[in-house]
ROLUM-668309 format. One record per residue (C-alpha): residue in three letters; x, y, z. Coordinates in steps of 0.25 Angstrom, whole numbers, plus 2048, in hexadecimal, padded with zeros to 3 digits. Layout:
ALAXYZ ...
END
This chain:
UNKA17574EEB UNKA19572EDD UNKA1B562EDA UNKA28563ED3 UNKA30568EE0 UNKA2C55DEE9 UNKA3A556EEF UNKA3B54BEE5 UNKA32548EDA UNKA25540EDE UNKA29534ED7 UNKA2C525ED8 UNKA36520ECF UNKA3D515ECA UNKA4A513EC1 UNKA45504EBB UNKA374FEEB8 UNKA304F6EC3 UNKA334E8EC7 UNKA284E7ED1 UNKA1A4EDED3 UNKA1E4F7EDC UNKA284FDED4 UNKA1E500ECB UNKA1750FECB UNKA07511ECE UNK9FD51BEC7 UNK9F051AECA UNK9E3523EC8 UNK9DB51BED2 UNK9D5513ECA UNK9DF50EEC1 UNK9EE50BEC5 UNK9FA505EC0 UNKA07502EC4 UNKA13506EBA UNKA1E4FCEB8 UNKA27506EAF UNKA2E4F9EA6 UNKA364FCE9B UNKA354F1E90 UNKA274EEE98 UNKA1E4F7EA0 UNKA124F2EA8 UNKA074FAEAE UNKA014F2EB9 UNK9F24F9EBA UNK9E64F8EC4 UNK9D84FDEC6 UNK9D34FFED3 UNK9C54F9ED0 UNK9CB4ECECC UNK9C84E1ED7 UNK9C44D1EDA UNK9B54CEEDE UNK9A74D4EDE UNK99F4DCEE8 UNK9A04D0EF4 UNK9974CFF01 UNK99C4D5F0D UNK9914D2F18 UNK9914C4F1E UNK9884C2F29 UNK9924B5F30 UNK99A4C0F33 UNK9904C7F3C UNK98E4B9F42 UNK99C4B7F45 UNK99D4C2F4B UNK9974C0F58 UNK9A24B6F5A UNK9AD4BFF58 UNK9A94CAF61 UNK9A44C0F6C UNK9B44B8F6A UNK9B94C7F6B UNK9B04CBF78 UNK9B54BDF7E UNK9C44C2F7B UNK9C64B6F72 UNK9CC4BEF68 UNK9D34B2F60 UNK9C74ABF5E UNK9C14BAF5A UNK9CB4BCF50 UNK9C94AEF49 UNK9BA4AEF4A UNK9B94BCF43 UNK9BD4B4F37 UNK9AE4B3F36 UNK9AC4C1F35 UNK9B64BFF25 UNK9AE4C5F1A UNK9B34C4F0B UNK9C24C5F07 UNK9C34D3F00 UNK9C54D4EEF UNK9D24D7EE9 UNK9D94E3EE1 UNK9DD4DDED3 UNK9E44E4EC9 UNK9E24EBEBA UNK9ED4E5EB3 UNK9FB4EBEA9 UNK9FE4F1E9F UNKA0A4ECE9A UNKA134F4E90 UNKA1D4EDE88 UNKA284F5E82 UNKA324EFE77 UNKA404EAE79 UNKA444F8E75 UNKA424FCE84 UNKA4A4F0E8A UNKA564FBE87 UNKA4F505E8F UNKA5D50DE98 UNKA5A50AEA7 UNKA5F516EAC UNKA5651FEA3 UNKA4B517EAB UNKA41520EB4 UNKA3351CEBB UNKA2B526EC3 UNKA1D527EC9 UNKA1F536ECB UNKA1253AED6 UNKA11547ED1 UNKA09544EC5 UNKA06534EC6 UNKA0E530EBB UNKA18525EB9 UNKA24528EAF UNKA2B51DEAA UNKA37521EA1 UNKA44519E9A UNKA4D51DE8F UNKA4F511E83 UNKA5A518E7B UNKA57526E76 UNKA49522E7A UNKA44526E87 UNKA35520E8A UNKA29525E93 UNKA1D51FE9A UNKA16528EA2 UNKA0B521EA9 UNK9FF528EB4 UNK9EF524EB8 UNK9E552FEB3 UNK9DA531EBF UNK9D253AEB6 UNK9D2532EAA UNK9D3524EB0 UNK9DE51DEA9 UNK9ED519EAA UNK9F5520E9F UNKA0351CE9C UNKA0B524E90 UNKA1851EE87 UNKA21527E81 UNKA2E526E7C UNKA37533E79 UNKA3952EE6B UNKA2F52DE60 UNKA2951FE5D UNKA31519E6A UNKA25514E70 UNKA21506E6E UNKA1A4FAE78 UNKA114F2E7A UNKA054F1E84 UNK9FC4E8E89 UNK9F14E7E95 UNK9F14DBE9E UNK9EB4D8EAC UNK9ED4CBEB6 UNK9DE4CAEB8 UNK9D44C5EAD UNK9D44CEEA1 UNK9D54CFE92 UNK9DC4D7E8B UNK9DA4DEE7B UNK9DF4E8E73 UNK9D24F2E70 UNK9D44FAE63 UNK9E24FCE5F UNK9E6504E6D UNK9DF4FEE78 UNK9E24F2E80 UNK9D54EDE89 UNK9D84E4E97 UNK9CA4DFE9B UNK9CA4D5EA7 UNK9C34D2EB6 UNK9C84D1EC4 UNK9C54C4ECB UNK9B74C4ED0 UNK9BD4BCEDD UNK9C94C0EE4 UNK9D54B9EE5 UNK9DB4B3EDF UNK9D74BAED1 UNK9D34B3EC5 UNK9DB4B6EBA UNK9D64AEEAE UNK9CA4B3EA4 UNK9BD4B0EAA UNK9C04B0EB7 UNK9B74B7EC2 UNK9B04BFEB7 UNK9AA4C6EC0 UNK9B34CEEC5 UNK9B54DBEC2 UNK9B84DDEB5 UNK9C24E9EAF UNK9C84EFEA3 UNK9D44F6EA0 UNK9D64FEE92 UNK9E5501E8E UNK9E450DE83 UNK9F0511E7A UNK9F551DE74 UNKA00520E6C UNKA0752BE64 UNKA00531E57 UNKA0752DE4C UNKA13524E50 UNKA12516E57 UNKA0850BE55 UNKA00502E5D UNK9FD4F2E58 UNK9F44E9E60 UNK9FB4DDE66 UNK9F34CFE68 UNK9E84D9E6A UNK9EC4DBE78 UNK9F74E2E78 UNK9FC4F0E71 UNKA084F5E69 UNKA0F500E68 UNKA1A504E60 UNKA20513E5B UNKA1951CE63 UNKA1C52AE6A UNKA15523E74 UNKA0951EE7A UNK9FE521E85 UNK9F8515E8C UNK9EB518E93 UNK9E550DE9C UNK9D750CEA3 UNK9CF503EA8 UNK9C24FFEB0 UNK9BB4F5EB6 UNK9AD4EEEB8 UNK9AE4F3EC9 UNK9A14FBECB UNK9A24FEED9 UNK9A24F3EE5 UNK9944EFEE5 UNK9934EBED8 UNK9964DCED1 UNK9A34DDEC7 UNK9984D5EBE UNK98C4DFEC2 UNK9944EBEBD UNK9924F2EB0 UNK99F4F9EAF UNK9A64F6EA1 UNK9B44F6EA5 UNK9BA4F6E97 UNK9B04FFE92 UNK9B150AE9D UNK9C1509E9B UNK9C050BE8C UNK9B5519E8E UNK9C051BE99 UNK9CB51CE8E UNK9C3521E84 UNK9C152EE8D UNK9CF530E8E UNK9D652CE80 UNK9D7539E7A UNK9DE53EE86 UNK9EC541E84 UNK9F853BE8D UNK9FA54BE8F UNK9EB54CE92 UNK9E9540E9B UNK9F6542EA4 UNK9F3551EA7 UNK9E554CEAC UNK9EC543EB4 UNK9F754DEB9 UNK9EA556EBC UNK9E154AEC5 UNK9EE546ECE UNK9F6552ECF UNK9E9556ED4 UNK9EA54DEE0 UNK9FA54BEE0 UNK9FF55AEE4 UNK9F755DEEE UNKA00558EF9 UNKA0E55BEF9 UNKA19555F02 UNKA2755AF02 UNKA33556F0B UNKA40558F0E UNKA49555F19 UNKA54560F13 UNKA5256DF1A UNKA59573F0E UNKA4F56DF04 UNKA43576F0B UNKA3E582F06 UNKA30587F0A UNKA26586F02 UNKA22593F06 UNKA1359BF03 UNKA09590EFF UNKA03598EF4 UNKA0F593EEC UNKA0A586EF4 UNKA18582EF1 UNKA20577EF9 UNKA3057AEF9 UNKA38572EEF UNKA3F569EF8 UNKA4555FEEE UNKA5455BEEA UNKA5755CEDA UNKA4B553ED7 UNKA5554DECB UNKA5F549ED7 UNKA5C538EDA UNKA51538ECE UNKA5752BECA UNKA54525ED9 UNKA4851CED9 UNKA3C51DEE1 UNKA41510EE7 UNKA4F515EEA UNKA4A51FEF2 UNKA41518EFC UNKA4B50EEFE UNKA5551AF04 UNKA4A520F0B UNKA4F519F1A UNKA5B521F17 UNKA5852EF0F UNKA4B530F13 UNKA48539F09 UNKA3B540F0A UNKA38542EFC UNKA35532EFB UNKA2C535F07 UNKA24540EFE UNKA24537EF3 UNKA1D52CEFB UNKA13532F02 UNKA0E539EF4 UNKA1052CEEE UNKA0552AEF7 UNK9FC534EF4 UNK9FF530EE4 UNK9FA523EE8 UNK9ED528EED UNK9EA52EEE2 UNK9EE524EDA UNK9E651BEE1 UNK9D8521EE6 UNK9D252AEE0 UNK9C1530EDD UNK9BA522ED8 UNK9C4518ED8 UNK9C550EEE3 UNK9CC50FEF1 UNK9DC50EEF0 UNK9DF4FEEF5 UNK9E94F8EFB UNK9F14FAEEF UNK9EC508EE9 UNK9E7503EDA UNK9F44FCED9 UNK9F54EDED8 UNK9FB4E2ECF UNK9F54D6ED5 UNK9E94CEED6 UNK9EA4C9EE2 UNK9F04D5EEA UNK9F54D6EF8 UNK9E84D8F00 UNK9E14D8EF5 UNK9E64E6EF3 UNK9D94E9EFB UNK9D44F6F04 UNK9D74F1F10 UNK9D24FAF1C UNK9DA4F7F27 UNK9E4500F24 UNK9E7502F16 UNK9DB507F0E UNK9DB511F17 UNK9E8515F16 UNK9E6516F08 UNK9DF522F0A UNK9E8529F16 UNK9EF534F0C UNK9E3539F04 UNK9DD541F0F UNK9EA548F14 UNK9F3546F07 UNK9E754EEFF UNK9E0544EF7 UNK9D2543EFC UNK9CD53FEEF UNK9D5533EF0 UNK9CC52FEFD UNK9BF52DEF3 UNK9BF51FEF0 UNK9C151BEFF UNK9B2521F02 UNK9AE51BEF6 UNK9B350EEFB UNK9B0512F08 UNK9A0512F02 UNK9A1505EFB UNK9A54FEF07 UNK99B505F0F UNK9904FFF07 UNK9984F0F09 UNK99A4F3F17 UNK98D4F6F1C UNK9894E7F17 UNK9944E2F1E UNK9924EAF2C UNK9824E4F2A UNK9844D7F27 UNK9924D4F2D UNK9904DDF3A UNK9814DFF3D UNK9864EFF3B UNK9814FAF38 UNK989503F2C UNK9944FDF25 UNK9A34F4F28 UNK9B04F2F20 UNK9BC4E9F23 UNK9C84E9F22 UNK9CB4E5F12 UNK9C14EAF07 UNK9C34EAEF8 UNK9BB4F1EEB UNK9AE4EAEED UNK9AF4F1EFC UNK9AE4E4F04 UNK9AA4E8F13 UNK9AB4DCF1A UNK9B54D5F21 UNK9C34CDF18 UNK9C44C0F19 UNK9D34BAF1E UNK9D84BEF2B UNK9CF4C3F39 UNK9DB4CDF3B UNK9DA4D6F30 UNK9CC4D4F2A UNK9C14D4F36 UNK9C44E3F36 UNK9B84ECF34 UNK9BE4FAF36 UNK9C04FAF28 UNK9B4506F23 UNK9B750EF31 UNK9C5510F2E UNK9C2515F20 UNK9B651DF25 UNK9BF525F2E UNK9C5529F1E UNK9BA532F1C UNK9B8539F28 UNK9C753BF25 UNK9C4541F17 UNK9B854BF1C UNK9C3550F26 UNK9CC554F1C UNK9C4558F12 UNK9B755EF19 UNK9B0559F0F UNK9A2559F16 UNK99B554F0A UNK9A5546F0A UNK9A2544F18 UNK991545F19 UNK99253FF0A UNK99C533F0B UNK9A3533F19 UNK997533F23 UNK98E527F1C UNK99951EF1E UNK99E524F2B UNK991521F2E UNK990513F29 UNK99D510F30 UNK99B514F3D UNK98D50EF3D UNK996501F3C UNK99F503F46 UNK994505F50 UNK98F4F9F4D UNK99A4F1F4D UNK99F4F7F5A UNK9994EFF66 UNK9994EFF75 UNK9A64ECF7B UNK9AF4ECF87 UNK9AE4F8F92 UNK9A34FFF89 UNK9AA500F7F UNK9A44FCF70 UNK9AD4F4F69 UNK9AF4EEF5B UNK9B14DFF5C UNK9B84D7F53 UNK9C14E0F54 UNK9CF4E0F4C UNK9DD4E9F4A UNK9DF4E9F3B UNK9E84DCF38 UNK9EE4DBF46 UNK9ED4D0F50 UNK9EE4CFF61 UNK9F24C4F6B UNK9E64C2F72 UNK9E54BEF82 UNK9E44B1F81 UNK9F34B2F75 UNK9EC4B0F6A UNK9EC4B9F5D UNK9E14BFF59 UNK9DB4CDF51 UNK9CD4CDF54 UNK9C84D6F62 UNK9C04E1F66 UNK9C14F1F62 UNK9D14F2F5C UNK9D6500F5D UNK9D4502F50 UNK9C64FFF50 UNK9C3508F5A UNK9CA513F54 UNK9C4513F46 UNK9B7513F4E UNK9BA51FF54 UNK9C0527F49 UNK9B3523F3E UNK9AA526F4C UNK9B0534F4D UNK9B0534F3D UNK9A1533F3E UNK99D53BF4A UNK9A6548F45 UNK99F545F36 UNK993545F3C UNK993552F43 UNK99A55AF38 UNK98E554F2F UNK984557F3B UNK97F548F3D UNK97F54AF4B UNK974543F52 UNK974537F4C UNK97152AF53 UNK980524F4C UNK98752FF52 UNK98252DF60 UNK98751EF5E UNK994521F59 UNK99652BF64 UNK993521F6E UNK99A516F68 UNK9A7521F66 UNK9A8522F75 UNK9A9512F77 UNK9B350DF6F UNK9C0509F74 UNK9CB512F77 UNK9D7511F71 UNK9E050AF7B UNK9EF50CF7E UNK9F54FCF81 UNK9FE4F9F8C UNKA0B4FCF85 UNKA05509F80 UNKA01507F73 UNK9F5508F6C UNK9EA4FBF6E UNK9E74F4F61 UNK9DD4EDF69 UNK9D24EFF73 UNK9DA4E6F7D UNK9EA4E8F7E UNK9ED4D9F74 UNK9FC4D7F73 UNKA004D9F66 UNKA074CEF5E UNKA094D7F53 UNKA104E5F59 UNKA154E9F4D UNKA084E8F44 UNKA044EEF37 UNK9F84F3F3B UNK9F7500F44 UNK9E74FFF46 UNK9E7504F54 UNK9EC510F50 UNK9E3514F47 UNK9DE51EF51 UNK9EB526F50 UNK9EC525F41 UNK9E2526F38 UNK9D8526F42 UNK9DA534F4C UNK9D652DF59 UNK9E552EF5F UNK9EA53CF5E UNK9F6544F62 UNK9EF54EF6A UNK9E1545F71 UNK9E8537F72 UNK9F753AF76 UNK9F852BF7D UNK9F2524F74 UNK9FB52AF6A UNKA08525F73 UNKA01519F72 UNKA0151AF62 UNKA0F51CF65 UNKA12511F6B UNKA08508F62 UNKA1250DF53 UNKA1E50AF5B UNKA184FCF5F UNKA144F9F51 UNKA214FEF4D UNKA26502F3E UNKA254F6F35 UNKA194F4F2D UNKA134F5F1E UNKA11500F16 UNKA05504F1B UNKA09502F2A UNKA1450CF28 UNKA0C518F23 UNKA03515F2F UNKA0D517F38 UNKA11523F32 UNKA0452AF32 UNKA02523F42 UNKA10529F46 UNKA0D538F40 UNK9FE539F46 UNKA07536F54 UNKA12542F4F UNKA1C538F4E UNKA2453DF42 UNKA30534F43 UNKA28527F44 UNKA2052DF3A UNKA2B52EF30 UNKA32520F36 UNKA2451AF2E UNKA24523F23 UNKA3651DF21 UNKA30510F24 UNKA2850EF18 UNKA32515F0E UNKA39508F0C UNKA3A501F00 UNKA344F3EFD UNKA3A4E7EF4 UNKA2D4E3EEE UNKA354D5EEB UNKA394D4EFB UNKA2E4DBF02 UNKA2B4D8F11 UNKA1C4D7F15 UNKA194E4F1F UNKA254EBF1C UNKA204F7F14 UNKA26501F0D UNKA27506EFF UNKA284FFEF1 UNKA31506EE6 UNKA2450EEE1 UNKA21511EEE UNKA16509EF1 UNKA14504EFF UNKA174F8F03 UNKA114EFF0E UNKA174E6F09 UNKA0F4E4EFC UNKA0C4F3EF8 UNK9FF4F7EFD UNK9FC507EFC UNK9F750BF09 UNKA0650EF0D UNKA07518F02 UNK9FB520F07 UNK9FE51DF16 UNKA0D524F14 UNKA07531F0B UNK9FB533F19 UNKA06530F23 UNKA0F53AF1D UNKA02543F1D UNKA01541F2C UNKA10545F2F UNKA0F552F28 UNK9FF555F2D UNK9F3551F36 UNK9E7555F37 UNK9DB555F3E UNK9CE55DF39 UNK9D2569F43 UNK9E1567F46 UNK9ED566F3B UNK9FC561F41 UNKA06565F37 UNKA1155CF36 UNKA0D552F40 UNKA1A548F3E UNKA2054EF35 UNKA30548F36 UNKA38555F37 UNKA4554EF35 UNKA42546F29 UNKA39550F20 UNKA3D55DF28 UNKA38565F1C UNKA2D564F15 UNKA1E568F0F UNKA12560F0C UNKA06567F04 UNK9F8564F02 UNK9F655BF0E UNK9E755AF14 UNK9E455BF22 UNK9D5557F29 UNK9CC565F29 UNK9CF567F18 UNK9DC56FF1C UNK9E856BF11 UNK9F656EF17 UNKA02572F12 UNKA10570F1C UNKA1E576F1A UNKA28573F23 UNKA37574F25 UNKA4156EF2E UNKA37567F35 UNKA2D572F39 UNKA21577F33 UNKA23584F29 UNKA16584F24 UNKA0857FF21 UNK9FF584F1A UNK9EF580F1B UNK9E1581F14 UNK9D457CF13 UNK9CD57CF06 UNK9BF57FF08 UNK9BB580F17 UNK9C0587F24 UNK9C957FF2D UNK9CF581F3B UNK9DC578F3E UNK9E6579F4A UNK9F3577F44 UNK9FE56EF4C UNKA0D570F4B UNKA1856EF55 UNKA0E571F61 UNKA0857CF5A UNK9F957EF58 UNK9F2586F50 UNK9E3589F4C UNK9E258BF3E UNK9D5592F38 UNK9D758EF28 UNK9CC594F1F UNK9C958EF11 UNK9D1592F06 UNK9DC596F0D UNK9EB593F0E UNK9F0594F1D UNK9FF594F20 UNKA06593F2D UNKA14593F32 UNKA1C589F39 UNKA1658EF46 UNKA0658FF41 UNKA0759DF3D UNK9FD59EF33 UNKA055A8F28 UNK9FF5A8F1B UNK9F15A7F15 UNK9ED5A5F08 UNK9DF5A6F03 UNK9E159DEF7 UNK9DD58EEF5 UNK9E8584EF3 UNK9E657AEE9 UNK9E156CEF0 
END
């Protein structure tokens, strides 16, 4: 499928600059981001670096807690589950550091731009290439600012042109709310130097304060035409330039951060010095030179999934032999509606449903991703990179509950695996932090993690409330990550080199922490469902039990994790695997409650909350593959029941839950209610806690934005279209006939390293075309009751029909 004939451009736009944060646009290499306001007379480049955080390396093993917690499970075996929950407060370790932000950079244009003709006025982030365009017409004059995030090179690069000569002239200057100083270096070079609080909130903002935090550098870099225009130092902080062509801006930066272990104050990192050799390497690049780079890294990533709807049966065409590995054009004249905003078109979603925005979104999500995440930066937080505040809601932490976690739902089956890398670097870090914890805190073996974490990989438990932060399920459920990326990828090398030693770890952990328990069971006491309270017996609310469903369900998923690892890496015979196979046969079942839903708890608690958030106890059925169509068909009834019981209403992240919990069922049309329900628009100035839905960029909205919806709605539209297991493939699974009933989706990635392509048209299958790149693979395919056994040989292009025929081969490797 060639780019340029998707149904509408992949682009967000607006027709005005921003008023608020989320109407501004993101770019972001990983490491670096910024969001892009697009003002006229004055622009502002609100920028991040994901290093950039409160604190030092803390203490996360506190023997009181290993005291307290006789207590707690002896008030829990009592079934005093009140007094359980309030004296687990014993059990609190540190509250968690917070994400801080980088600073602006702020343009100043003269009057001249005051006059600018609102209608000429256009802003795009166009996905296709990562680039935001800004354009306005003054007069005869119309200006440009292209602005994107270089991966390879490591900087922001923003470029000013007019379309006549010498029409360019500004002013620019770099400013941060934390501590920092600025300076004009040379004649073209302005230096922001400054340091997070060395104690979280609420920040210090004044010189000197907390100096031992971490301590960064950014370097803004000017460049203008040979020849014509000038540049003139202003109060040495700030630069001036009139009568250019135009002017490049190049922007890094780099911090004092040198891994989680060490002190801020210990490091021998050089911020301002590493930016400077930073930008040195890059200076005599040309704009031409760093952008095709650019194009060269993404692009790289970006078109290797392809998504195409239409609910116009006269729009399809088929896109016919893959060798062309050409989608059909299914687009209206893409100038028709160009001047309707982004923003316009989500807020007519409930009435037009028009697909395109849903293409848009969900590779808005995998933009995101890549934007976000990528080899050697850190894990992608609650907000991405993306962040204006000091002080941001939840500390704009990981949280692993839920949301770190779903931050990382599309890059197995959206095809970006890369992306995954600093999840298991993380995933070491805390590890190392968690083995402390699981020592000191729990007399256990291997290693623990809570439910909230941050740069320095705290592993203990937060400190606030029982209900959401005594909750040490937290490295299990990212462990079942990378059993899930060997399964995709067969890579055999990442699972005995990186997976196994921290399944390992992991499981060493849970065996420990699981105890004796009822009807010889083993049992994981305190016990909680992520932020969700019961009614006890005696009427009193109360969070703290014995063996949730959810506990017991990411047991068994890491258990199996580790048992299949081990036999595909011939470890059998070890005394671990005996334990955990014994310990695999008593855990508690997953329970079906008196008015047919799943359990959330080991006992059938009344629920004062039915319409809750959280959807823990189902974890079995999505992520997790413990509930299945085919083995478990009454506890998916039960599933059933349990999503109507929750009901619809929810944040962001909720939403594209449900999604993904409604497709693994089949469900198509609840599936696309979910996928309708988040594509509403938010009033940033009126929004309504828990709502969701969409801000004007598209950012998700929990209310405030958080990102893990972005990623979430991309992986639940994944799972409409296809499932996987490592022998079995569904083809389109929940796809919603009636709303999208033609379409084709490229490049997705199933388990067993098979990437699949799909065609379909009024609602049935037309084709599908598989291949694995470098090892043999046998699948049964699914489809409308049919089954087929698929032997697929490397290097090879299968094709089959609407009814499984297989009917081409080709002996050629696609590109990835």
């Amino acid at each position: 499928m060639d780019p340029s004939e998707s149904s509408k451009p992949l682009k967000i736009t607006f027709n005005g600059p921003a008023e608020y944060w989320t109407d501004a646009l993101p770019i972001g290499n990983g490491r670096l981001g910024a969001m892009v306001w697009g003002g006229v007379a004055s622009e502002l480049l609100q920028l991040n670096e994901d290093t950039l955080w409160t604190g030092t390396p803390g203490s996360y093993a506190d023997p009181n807690v290993l005291k307290a917690l006789p207590e707690v499970r002896s008030l829990v075996d009592d079934g005093k589950y009140a007094e359980a929950t309030a004296a687990a407060a014993k059990l609190y370790g540190n509250t968690a550091d917070v994400y801080q932000l980088l600073g602006d950079v702020k343009l100043e244009f003269d009057n001249f731009h005051c006059n600018y003709s609102e209608e000429t006025y256009q802003r795009e982030l166009d996905l296709d290439n990562a680039t935001i365009r800004i354009k306005y017409a003054v007069g005869d004059i119309e200006f440009t600012r292209e602005h994107f995030a270089s991966y390879p090179h490591q900087v922001i690069v923003t470029k000013i042109s007019g379309s006549k000569p010498g029409s360019v002239s500004f002013a620019v200057s770099v400013d941060s709310k934390l501590s920092h100083h600025s300076y004009v270096n040379g004649k073209s070079q302005i230096i922001m130097e400054g340091s997070c609080p060395g104690k979280r909130i609420p920040p210090k903002v004044h010189v000197n304060d907390n100096p031992e935090g971490i301590q960064f550098s950014a370097v803004l870099d000017l460049q203008i035409s040979d020849g014509t225009g000038v540049i003139h130092v202003v109060n040495d902080k700030k630069l001036k330039i009139e009568g250019s062509n135009w002017a490049v801006l190049l922007l890094v930066a780099s911090s004092s951060f040198d891994g989680p272990f060490t002190k801020p104050l210990d490091s021998k990192k050089d911020p301002t010095s590493e930016a400077l050799s930073s930008l040195k390497s890059i200076r005599n690049l040309s704009y031409s030179d760093l952008y095709a780079c650019h194009l060269d890294d993404y692009q790289s990533l970006f078109h290797r999934v392809k998504l195409q709807l239409s609910k116009s049966s006269t729009a399809f065409v088929s896109y016919g032999s893959l060798e062309k590995k050409k989608l059909s054009n299914l687009s209206l004249n893409k100038n028709q509606d160009s001047k309707i905003s982004t923003a316009e078109r989500v807020k007519s979603f409930q009435t037009d449903e028009d697909p395109s925005l849903v293409e848009l979104l969900f590779q808005f999500g995998r933009y995101l991703l890549i934007s976000s995440s990528r080899p050697g930066t850190q894990v992608a937080n609650l907000q991405g990179i993306w962040n204006k505040d000091p002080d941001p809601k939840w500390g704009s932490a990981p949280h692993l509950n839920i949301n770190l976690e779903m931050n990382y739902w599309p890059s197995l089956p959206c095809n970006l695996s890369e992306c995954q890398e600093p999840l298991f670097d993380y995933l070491t870090s805390l590890s190392v932090n968690g083995s402390k914890t699981a020592q000191v805190n729990y007399d256990a073996s291997g290693w623990v993690v809570h439910h909230k974490s941050d740069i320095w990989a705290k592993s203990s438990a937060d400190r606030g409330e029982v209900v959401w932060a005594i909750w040490p399920m937290g490295g299990a459920w990212l462990c079942t990550h990378l059993w899930e990326h060997y399964k995709f990828t067969m890579d055999k090398d990442f699972l005995k080199d990186k997976a196994y030693p921290l399944l390992e770890g992991c499981v060493q952990f849970l065996l420990d922490w699981l105890i004796k328990g009822h009807g010889g069971y083993v049992e994981t006491n305190p016990s909680t469902s992520p932020e969700h309270e019961f009614i006890a017996p005696d009427g009193r609310l109360a969070s703290v039990s014995y063996s949730s469903t959810m506990d017991m369900a990411i047991i068994k998923e890491v258990f199996s994790a580790f048992l299949a690892a081990s036999e595909i890496l011939g470890r059998e015979g070890k005394n671990l695997i005996e334990k955990v196979q014994n310990a695999q046969q008593r855990l508690y079942p997953t329970k079906i409650a008196r008015d047919g839903s799943i359990m959330e708890w080991a006992q059938d608690f009344e629920d004062p909350e039915v319409h809750h958030r959280h959807l823990s106890h189902l974890f079995g059925l999505f992520p997790g593959h413990t509930i299945t169509i085919e083995d478990t068909p009454d506890l998916c009834k039960a599933a059933e029941q349990t999503l109507h019981k929750r009901g619809e209403d929810g944040p962001g992240w909720s939403t594209t839950w449900k999604t993904a919990l409604w497709a693994r069922l089949h469900n198509s049309e609840h599936a696309y209610r979910m996928v309708k329900r988040l594509i509403n628009l938010v009033d940033p100035a009126h929004e309504i806690a828990f709502e969701g839905g969409l801000y004007s960029n598209l950012f998700a909205a929990h209310p405030p934005f958080q990102i893990d919806a972005n990623f979430g709605f991309s992986a639940g539209i994944a799972e409409m279209l296809v499932q996987s297991t490592l022998h079995d493939l569904y083809l389109l699974p929940a796809l919603p006939r009636d709303k999208w009933a033609n379409g084709c989706i490229e490049g997705l990635r199933a388990r067993g390293g098979v990437t699949v392509n799909i065609c379909w048209k009024e609602g049935d299958l037309q084709e599908v075309s598989l291949w694995s790149k470098d090892r043999n693979s046998l699948k049964r395919l699914h489809y409308a009751g049919t089954i087929i056994d698929a032997d697929l040989l490397p290097g090879r292009i299968y094709t089959f029909n609407g009814w499984l025929e297989c009917v081409e081969t080709l002996t050629f490797p696609p590109r990835e």
